[in-house]
DRENMI-338834 format. One record per residue (C-alpha): residue number from 0; residue in one letter; x, y, z. Coordinates in steps of 0.02 Angstrom, whole numbers, plus 50000, padded with zeros to 5 digits. Each point is the difference from the previous one (the first is absolute). Layout:
% residues N
DRENTI     n   res       u       v       w
DRENTI   NUM     A       X       Y       Z
...
% end
This chain:
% residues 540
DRENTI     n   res       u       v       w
DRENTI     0     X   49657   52269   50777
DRENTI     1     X   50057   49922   50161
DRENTI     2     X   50149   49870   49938
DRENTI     3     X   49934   49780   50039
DRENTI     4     X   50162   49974   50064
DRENTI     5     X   50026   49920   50166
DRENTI     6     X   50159   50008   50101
DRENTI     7     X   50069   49827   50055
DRENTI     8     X   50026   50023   50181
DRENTI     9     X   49952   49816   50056
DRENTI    10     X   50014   49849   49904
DRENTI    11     X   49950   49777   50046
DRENTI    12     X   50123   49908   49891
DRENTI    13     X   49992   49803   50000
DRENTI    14     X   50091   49927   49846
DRENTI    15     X   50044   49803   49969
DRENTI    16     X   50109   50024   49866
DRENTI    17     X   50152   50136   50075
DRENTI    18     X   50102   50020   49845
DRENTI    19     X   50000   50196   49960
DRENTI    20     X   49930   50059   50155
DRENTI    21     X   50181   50106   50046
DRENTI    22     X   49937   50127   49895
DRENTI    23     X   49854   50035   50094
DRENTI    24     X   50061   49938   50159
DRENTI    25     X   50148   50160   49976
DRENTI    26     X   49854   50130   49963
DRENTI    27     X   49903   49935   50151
DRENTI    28     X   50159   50058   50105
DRENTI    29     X   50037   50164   49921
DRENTI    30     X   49815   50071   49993
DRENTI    31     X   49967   49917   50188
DRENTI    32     X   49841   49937   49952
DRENTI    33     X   49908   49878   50138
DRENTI    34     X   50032   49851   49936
DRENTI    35     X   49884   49828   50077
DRENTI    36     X   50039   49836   49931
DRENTI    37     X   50000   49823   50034
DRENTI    38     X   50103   49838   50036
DRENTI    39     X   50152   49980   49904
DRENTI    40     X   49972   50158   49886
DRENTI    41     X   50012   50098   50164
DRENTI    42     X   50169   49920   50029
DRENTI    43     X   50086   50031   49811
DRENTI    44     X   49914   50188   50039
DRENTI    45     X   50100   50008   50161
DRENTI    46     X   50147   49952   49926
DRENTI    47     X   49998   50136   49851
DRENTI    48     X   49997   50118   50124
DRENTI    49     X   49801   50028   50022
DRENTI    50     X   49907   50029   50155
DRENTI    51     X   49887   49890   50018
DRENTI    52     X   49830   49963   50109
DRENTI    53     X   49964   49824   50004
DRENTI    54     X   49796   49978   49953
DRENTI    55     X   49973   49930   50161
DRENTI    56     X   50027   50149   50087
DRENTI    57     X   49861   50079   49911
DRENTI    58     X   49884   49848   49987
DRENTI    59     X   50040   49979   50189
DRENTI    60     X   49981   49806   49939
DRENTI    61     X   50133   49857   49995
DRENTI    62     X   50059   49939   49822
DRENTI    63     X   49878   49823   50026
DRENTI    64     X   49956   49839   49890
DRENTI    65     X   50200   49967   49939
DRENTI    66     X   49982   50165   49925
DRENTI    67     X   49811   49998   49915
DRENTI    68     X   49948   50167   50116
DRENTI    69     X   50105   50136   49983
DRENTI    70     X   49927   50135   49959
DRENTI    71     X   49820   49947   50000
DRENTI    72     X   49944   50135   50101
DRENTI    73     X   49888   50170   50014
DRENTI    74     X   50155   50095   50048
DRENTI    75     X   50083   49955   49835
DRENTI    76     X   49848   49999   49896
DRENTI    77     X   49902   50150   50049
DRENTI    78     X   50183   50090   49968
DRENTI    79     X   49987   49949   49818
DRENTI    80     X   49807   50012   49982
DRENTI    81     X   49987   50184   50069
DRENTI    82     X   49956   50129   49849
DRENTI    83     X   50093   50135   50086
DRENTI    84     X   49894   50107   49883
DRENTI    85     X   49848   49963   50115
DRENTI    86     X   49999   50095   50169
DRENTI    87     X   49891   49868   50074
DRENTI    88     X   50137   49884   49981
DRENTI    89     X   50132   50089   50055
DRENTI    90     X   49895   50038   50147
DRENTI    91     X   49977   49822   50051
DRENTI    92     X   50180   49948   49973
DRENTI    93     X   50047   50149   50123
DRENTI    94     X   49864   49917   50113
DRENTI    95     X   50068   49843   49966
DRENTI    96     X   50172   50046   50023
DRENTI    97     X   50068   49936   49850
DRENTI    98     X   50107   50080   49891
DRENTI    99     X   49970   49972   49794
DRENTI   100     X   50124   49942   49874
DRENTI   101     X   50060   50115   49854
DRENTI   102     X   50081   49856   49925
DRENTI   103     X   49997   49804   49978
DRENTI   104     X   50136   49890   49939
DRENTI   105     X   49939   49810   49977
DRENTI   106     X   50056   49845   49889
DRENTI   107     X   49922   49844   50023
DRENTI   108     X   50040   49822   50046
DRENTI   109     X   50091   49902   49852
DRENTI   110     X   49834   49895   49965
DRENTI   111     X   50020   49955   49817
DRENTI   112     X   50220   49965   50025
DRENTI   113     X   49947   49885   50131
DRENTI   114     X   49866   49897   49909
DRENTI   115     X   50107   49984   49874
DRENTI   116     X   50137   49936   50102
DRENTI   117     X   49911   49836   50038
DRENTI   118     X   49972   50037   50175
DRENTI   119     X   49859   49906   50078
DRENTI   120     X   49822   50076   50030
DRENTI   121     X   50030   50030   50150
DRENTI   122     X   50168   50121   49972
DRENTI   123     X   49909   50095   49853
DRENTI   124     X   49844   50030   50099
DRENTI   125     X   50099   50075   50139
DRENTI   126     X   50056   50100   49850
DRENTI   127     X   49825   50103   49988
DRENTI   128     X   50022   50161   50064
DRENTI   129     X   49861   50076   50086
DRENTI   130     X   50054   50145   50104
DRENTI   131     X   50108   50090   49847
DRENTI   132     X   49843   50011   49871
DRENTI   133     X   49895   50062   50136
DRENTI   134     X   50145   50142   50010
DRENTI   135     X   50016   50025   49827
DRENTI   136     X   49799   50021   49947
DRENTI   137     X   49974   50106   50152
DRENTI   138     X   50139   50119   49959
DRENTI   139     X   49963   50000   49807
DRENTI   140     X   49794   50029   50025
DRENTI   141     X   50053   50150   50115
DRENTI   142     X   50113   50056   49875
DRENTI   143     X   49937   50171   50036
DRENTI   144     X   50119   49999   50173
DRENTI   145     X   50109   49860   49977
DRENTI   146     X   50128   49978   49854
DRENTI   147     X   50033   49791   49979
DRENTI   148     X   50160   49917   49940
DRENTI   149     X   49986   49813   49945
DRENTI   150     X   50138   50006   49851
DRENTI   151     X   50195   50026   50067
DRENTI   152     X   50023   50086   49836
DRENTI   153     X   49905   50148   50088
DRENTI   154     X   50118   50015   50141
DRENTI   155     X   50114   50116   49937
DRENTI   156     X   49853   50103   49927
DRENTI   157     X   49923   50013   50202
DRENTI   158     X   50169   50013   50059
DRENTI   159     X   50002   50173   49900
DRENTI   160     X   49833   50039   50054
DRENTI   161     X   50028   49975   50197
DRENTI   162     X   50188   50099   49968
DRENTI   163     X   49901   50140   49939
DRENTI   164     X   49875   50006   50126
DRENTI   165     X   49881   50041   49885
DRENTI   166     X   49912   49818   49980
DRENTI   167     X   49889   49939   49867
DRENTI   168     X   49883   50108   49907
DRENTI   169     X   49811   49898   49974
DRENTI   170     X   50038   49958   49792
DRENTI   171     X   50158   49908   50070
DRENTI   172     X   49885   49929   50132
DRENTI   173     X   49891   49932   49903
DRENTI   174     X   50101   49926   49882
DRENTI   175     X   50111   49917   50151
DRENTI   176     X   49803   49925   50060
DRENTI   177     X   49961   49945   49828
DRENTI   178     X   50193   49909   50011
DRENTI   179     X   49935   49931   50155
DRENTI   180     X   49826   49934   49967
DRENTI   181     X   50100   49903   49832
DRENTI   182     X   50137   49932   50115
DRENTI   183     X   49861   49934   50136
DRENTI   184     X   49870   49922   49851
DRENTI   185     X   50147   49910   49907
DRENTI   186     X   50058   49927   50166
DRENTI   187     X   49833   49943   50054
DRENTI   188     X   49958   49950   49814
DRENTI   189     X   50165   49871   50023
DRENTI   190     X   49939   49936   50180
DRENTI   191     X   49844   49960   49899
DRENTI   192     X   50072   49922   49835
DRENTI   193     X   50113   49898   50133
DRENTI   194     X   49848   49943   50116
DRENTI   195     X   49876   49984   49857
DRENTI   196     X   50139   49852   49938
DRENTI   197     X   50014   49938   50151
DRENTI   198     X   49848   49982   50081
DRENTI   199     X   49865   49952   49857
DRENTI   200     X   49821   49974   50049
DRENTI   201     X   49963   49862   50083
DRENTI   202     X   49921   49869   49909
DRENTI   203     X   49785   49978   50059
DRENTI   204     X   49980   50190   50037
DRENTI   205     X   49947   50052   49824
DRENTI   206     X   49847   49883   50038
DRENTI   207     X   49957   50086   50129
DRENTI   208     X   50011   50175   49911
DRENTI   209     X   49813   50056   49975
DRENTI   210     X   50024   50039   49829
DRENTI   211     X   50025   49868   49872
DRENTI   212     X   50156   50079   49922
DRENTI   213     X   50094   49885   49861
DRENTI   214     X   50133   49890   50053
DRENTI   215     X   50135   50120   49910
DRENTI   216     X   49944   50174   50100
DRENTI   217     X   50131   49936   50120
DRENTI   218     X   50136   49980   49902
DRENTI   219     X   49996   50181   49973
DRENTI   220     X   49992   50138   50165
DRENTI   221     X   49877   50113   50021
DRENTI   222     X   50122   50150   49993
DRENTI   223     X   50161   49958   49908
DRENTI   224     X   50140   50083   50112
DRENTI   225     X   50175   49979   49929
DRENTI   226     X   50126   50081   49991
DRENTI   227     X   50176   50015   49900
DRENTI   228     X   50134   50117   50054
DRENTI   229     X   50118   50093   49875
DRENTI   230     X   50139   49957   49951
DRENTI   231     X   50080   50122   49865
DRENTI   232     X   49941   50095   49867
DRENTI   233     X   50018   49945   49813
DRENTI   234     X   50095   50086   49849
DRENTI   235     X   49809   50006   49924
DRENTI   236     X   49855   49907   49988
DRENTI   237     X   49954   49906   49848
DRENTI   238     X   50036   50136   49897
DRENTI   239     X   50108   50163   50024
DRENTI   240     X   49872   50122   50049
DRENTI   241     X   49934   49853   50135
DRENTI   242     X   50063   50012   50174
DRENTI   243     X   50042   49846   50118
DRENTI   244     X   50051   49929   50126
DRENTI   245     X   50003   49825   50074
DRENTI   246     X   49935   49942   50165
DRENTI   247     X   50015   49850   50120
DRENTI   248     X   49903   49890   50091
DRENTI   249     X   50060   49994   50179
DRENTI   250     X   49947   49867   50026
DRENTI   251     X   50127   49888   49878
DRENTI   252     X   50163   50036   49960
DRENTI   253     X   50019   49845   49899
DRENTI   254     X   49886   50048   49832
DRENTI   255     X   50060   50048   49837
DRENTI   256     X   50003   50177   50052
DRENTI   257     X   50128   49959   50115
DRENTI   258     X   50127   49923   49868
DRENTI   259     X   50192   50041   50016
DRENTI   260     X   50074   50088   49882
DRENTI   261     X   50163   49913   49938
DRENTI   262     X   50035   50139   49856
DRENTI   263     X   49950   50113   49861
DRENTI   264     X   49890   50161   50003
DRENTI   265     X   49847   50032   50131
DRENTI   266     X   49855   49925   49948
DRENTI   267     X   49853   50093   49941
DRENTI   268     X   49815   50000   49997
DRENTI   269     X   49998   49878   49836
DRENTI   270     X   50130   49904   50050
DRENTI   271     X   49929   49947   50181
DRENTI   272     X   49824   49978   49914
DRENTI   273     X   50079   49888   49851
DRENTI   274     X   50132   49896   50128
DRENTI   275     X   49838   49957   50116
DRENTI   276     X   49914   49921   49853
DRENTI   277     X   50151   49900   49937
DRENTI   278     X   50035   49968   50182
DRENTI   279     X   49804   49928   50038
DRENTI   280     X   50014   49923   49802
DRENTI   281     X   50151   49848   50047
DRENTI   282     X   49932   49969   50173
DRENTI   283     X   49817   49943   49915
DRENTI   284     X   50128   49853   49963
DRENTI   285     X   50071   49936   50189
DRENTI   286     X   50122   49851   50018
DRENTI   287     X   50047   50039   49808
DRENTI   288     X   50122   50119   49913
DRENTI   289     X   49908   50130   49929
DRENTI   290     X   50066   50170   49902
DRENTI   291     X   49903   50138   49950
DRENTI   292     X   50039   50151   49876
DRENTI   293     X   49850   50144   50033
DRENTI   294     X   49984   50154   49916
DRENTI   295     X   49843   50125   50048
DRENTI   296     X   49944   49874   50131
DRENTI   297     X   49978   49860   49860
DRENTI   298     X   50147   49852   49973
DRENTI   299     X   50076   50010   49839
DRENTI   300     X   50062   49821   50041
DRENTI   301     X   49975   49871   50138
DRENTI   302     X   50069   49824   50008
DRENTI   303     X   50045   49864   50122
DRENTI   304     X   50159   49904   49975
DRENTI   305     X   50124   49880   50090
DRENTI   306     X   50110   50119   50037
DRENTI   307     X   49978   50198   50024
DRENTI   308     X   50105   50045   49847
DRENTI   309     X   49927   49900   49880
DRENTI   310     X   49811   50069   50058
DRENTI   311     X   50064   50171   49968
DRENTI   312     X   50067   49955   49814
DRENTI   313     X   49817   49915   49982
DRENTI   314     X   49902   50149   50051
DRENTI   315     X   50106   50126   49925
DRENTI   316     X   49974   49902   49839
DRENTI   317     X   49817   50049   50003
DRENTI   318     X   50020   50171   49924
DRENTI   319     X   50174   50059   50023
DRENTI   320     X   49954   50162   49928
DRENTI   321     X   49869   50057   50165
DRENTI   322     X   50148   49926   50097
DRENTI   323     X   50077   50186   49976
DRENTI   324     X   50000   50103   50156
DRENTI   325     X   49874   49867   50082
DRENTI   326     X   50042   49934   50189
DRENTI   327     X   50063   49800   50015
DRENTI   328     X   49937   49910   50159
DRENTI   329     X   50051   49830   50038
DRENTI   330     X   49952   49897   50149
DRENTI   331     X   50152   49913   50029
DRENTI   332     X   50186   50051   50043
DRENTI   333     X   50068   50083   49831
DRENTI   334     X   50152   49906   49926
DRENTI   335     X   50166   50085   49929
DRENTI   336     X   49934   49904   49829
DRENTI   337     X   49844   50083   50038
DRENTI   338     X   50067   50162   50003
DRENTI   339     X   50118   49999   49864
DRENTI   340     X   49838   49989   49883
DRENTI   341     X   49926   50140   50069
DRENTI   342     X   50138   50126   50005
DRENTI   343     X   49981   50024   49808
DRENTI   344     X   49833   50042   50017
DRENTI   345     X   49944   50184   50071
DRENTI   346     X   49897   49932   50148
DRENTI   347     X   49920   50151   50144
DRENTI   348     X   49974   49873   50125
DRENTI   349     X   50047   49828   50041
DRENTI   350     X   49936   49914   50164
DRENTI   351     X   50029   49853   50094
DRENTI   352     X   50006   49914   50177
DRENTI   353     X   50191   49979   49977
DRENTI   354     X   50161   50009   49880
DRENTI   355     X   50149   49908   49995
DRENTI   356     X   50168   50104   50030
DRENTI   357     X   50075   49981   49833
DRENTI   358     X   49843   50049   49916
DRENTI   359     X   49962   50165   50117
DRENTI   360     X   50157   50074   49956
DRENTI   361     X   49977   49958   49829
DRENTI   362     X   49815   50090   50003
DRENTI   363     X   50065   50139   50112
DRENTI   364     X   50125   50049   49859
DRENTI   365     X   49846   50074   49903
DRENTI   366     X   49975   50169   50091
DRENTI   367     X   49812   50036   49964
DRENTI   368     X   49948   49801   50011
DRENTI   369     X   49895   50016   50173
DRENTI   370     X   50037   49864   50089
DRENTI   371     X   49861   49913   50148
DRENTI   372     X   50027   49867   50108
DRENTI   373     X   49838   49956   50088
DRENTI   374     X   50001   49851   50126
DRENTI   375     X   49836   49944   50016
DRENTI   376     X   49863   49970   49847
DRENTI   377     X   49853   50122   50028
DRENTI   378     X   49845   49971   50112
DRENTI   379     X   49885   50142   49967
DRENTI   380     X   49816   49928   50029
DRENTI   381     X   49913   50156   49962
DRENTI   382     X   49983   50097   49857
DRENTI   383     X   49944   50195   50020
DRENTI   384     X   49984   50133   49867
DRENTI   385     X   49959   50164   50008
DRENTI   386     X   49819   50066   49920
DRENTI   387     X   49940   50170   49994
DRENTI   388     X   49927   50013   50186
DRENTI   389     X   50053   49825   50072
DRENTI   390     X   50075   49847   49982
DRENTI   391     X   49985   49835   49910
DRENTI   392     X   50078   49855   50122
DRENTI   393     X   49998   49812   49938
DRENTI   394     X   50089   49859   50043
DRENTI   395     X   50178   49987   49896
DRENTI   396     X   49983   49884   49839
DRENTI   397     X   50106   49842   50022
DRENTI   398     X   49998   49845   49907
DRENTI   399     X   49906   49917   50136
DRENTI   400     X   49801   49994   49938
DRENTI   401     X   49911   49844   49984
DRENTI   402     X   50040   49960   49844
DRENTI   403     X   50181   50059   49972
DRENTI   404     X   50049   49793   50041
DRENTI   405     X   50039   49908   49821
DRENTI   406     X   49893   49848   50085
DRENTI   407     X   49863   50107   50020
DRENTI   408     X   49979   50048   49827
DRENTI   409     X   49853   49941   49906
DRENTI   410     X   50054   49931   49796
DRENTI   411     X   49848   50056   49906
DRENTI   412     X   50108   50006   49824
DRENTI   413     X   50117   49866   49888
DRENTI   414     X   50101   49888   50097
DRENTI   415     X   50060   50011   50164
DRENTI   416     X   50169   50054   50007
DRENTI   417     X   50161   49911   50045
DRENTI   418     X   50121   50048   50143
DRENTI   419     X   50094   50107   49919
DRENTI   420     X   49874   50101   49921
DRENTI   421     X   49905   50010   50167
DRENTI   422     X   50168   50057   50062
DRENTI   423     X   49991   50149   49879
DRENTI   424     X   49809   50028   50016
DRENTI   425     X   50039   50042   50215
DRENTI   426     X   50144   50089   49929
DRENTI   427     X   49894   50089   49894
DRENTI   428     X   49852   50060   50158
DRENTI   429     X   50115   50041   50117
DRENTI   430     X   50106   50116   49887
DRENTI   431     X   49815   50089   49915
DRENTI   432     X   49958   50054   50197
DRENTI   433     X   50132   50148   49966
DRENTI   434     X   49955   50071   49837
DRENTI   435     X   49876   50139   49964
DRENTI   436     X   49837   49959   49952
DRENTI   437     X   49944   49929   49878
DRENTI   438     X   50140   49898   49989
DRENTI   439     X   50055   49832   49888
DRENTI   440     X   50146   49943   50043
DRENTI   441     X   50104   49855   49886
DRENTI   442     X   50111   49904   50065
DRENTI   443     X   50132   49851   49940
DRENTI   444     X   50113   49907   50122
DRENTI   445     X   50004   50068   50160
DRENTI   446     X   49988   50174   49919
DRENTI   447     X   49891   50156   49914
DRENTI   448     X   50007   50015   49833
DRENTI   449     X   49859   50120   49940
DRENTI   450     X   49902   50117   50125
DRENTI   451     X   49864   50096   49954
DRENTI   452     X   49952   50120   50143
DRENTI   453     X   49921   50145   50044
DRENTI   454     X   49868   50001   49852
DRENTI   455     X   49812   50053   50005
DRENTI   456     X   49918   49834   49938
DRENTI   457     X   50084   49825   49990
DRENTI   458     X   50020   49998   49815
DRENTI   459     X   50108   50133   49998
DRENTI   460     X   50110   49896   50134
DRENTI   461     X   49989   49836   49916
DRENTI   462     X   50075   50112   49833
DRENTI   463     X   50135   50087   50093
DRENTI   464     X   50039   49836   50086
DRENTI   465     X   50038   49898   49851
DRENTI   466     X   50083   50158   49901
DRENTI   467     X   50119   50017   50149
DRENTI   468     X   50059   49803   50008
DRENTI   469     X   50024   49995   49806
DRENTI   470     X   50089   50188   49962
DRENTI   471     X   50110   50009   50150
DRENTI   472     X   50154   49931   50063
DRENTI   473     X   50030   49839   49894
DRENTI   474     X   49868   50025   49862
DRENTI   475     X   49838   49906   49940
DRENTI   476     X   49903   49833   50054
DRENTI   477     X   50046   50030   50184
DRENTI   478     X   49804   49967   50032
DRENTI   479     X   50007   49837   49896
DRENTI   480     X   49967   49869   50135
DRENTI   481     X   50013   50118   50162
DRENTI   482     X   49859   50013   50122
DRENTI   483     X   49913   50158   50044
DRENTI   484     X   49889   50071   50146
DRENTI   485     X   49859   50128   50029
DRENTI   486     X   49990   50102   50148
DRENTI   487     X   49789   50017   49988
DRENTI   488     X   49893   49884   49887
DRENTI   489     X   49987   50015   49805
DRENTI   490     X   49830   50109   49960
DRENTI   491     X   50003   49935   49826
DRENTI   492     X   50092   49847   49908
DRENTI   493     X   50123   50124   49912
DRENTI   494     X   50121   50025   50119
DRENTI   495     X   50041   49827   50014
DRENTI   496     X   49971   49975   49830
DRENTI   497     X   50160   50118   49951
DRENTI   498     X   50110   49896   50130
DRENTI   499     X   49952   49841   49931
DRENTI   500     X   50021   50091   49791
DRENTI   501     X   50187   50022   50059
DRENTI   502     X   50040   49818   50070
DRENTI   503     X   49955   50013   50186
DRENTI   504     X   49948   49810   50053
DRENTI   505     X   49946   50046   50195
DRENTI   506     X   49895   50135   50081
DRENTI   507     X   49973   50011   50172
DRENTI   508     X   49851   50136   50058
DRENTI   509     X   49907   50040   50128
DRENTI   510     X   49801   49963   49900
DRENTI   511     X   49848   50071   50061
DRENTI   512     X   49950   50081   49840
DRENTI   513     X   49817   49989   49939
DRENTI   514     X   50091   49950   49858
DRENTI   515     X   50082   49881   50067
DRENTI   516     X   49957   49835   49894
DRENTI   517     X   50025   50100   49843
DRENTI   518     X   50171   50019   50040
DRENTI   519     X   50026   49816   50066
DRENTI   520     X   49930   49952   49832
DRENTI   521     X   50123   50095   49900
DRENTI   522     X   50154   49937   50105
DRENTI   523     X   49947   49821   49972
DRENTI   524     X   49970   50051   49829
DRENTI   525     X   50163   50075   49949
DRENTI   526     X   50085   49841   50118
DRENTI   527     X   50072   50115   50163
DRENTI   528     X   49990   49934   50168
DRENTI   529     X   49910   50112   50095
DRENTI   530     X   49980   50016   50184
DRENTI   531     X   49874   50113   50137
DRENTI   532     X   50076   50050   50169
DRENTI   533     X   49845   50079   50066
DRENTI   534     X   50117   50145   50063
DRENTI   535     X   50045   50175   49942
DRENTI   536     X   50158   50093   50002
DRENTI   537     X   49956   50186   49937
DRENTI   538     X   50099   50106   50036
DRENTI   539     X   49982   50199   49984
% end
């Protein structure tokens, strides 16, 4: 069987980014392959010792357009295009008199570094290479002559190759294209993410569009291309035998999954996926001081206070017992009194946007506490999760629906309530937008003190709810005179009914049960102020 490998005699190389290029740029000069590149990575060639034809020589064509057309060309292109296994083309590039490439070297314009630089338009626009894809899917699709480099961590691997004159054999081809086609998708997939945000559709045209698609079909694109790169590999997934690894958007270097890491063991799968809850948990409260304490994506504890310590000691007094191994957020700069109440405490994770001196070193002296600093709260508009053959994309749940306003509220139940139990009611509906469905959440002064979450019908919820406030932490009658909120209306009276049974005097609910006026009539009945939003907060 004839061997698929192909010597590299003559190679186009025309890199941006010139950091590990010596490597090849040493083979280059040892095997004396032809080498034709362009601009300044001619120059760095020519100085490692390379000879060099500049790609106007063979394009017979100035560099033009401050660098746009370089190697735009048939001379170039029909040297990468030619399947050398075709005797018709090799005929015509004899006829032609050009001469084909064995290999191509090619990284591309820094697009997404310099959008997120905060460059004008006008800078990251000039930042959309053209000419380099064109190289790279020309060379991968005719991976059957051409072997194509796009990653530097291959140049040492076609350094060997042109050394040992032997080349690439097709498998290694083909796996260098499929390389190739990724690295050329993801970059245009950011160029559209990045224009997509920037240049919406102009209002009037969608009444022009023949059909009469719903308002929302533009919200949402037609083909969803983003992309994430990666950024290292995980210990495990969410469980041992799981494998991981954690990804970026290249777009924003300023999200949670950018934080700094101030101490403590690497985080893993869990602990990213519990610190983004608690993280997106204290900033449903903004301009107050909010702590959270999650564990398996659902707060043990969340309070608001005056000052950051004494909203941790409120929402760690929820259940102190789930507080175990969960992950503390806080939205505020942590406090050295802050921190000497949790250093007793075996946290994973704690996260916040800063931390005073005296209390980082005091944190940092607990080895496996995993420290985050993250400056800016999070701004993710769009949910997506993975089903079996697609995708599920929705807008991100915020406490920002009509209805999630106090004065919006409609009374429909007992008496309407005075400041400060309105105070705890909105305390109450923002913190129920980050536990599981169904969820009941009880709160008392600024704080939980009973959550019932994650449970198949509401009952169950309301039950766990009011068993949590009275058998944890400080003991019974927590519920007596607290408030409490639904995230999705009562079906039937006895939900409410057990909430009101234990002392609750407030519910706040979204309504919209068929049911509804049974279960007004049974808060007025048992004397608890009850209020509808008119918004839902499930969350799954």
């Amino acid at each position: 069987m004839p061997s698929s490998k192909r010597p590299i005699n003559r190679a186009l190389v025309s890199i941006f980014h010139k950091e590990g290029i010596e490597v090849l740029a040493e083979a280059f000069a040892k095997a004396g392959t032809e080498v034709v590149s362009t601009g300044s990575t001619a120059k760095v060639l020519q100085s490692l010792g390379v000879k060099v034809t500049p790609v106007e020589k063979v394009t017979g064509f100035p560099e033009s357009l401050d660098g746009r057309v370089k190697t735009l060309d048939p001379h170039v292109h029909a040297g990468i295009l030619a399947d050398m296994t075709n005797p018709a083309h090799v005929s015509q590039l004899d006829d032609l008199g050009i001469k084909p490439f064995d290999m191509v070297v090619v990284n591309l314009y820094p697009f997404a570094d310099t959008a997120r630089s905060g460059a004008d338009a006008a800078a990251v626009i000039e930042k959309i290479d053209i000419g380099g894809p064109s190289m790279v899917r020309g060379a991968a699709k005719n991976h059957a002559s051409v072997a194509m480099i796009t990653d530097p961590k291959d140049y040492a691997l076609a350094a060997q190759r042109v050394e040992s004159g032997e080349g690439f054999d097709l498998d290694e081809r083909r796996w260098l294209a499929a390389k190739a086609f990724a690295h050329t998708a993801a970059y245009d997939a950011t160029i559209a993410e990045w224009t997509a945000a920037q240049w919406p559709q102009p209002e009037g045209i969608s009444t022009l569009a023949d059909d009469a698609s719903s308002a929302s079909d533009s919200s949402f694109p037609e083909a969803l291309t983003r992309t994430w790169d990666r950024s290292h590999t995980l210990r495990y997934g969410e469980n041992p035998h799981q494998q991981a690894a954690l990804y970026l958007d290249p777009l924003d270097r300023n999200g949670f999954a950018h934080a700094e890491q101030l101490g403590g063991k690497p985080m893993s799968y869990n602990n990213f996926v519990d610190a983004d809850s608690a993280w997106r948990s204290v900033w449903d409260f903004p301009g107050t001081i909010a702590v959270a304490v999650v564990k398996h994506s659902n707060p043990c504890g969340l309070a608001i206070g005056a000052d950051v310590a004494e909203a941790h000691r409120k929402a760690h007094a929820c259940d102190p017992m789930s507080a175990y191994g969960g992950v503390i957020a806080a939205n505020a700069t942590v406090t050295l009194q802050m921190a000497q109440q949790v250093k007793p405490i075996f946290t994973e994770v704690i996260v916040a946007p800063d931390y005073d001196a005296d209390a980082l070193t005091l944190l940092q002296s607990k080895k496996n506490l995993r420290i985050l600093k993250v400056a800016k709260p999070p701004r993710t508009q769009d949910q997506i999760r993975q089903i079996d053959g697609g995708l599920l994309v929705q807008s991100q749940d915020h406490i920002d629906a009509a209805g999630d306003a106090p004065e919006t509220w409609t009374l429909v139940a007992g008496e309407a309530a005075d400041a400060g139990v309105l105070k705890d009611l909105n305390f109450a509906w923002r913190a129920i937008r980050s536990v599981k469905s169904n969820a009941i959440l009880i709160a008392h002064d600024g704080a939980t003190v009973g959550i019932g979450m994650g449970q198949v019908n509401r009952v169950d919820s309301s039950h766990l709810a009011v068993t949590r406030a009275n058998t944890l932490a400080d003991g019974a009658n927590r519920t007596q005179g607290a408030v409490a909120a639904s995230d999705a209306f009562f079906p039937f009276p006895d939900g409410m009914e057990i909430l009101a049974d234990a002392g609750v005097k407030a519910v706040v609910q979204p309504g919209g049960s068929i049911r509804d006026e049974a279960v007004f009539e049974a808060a007025q009945k048992a004397g608890v102020t009850m209020y509808v939003t008119g918004a839902r907060h499930f969350f799954h």
